[in-house]
C-alpha positions, 0 to 999 in steps of 0.5 A: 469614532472621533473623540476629543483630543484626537487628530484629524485630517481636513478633508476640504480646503478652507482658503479663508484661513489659509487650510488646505485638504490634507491639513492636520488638526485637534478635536477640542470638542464632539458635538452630539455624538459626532454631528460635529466637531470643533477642530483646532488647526495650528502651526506646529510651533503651537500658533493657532491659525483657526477653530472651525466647527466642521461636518463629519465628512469635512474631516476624517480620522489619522489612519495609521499609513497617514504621514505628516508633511510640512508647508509653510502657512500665513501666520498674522 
C-alpha cells in the first residue's frame, strides 16, 4: 500500500512538465484509501518541477532492485 510521504515510480510520461516513466516522486497526499494521489516531482536539489494528482496505475510503489538514475530536467 502507498502512503504519504513515500516514494513512488511514475509509471507514464508527463511531457507537459518535463517527466518521464520511471521518474521518482513523493506522495504528499492518498485520496480515499488509494483512488489517488497527489505526487510531488522535484530536482534533487529540492526544485519542485510539478504536483500532479495521478490514477494508481500511473504510479507505483519503489521496489527494492529499483535504482536511481540521474538526468538533467528543465528547470524555469
Amino acid at each position: 500500500m502507498i502512503r504519504e510521504l513515500d516514494s513512488v515510480v511514475l509509471r507514464v510520461d508527463k511531457p507537459e512538465l518535463g517527466l518521464e516513466a520511471g521518474d521518482v516522486g513523493t506522495v504528499v497526499h492518498v485520496y480515499g484509501g488509494g483512488e489517488g494521489y497527489e505526487v510531488e516531482f522535484a530536482t534533487l536539489t529540492g526544485h519542485t518541477l510539478g504536483v500532479l494528482t495521478l490514477a494508481p496505475e500511473e504510479v507505483r510503489a519503489v521496489e527494492e532492485s529499483d535504482l536511481l538514475h540521474v538526468r538533467r530536467a528543465e528547470v524555469a
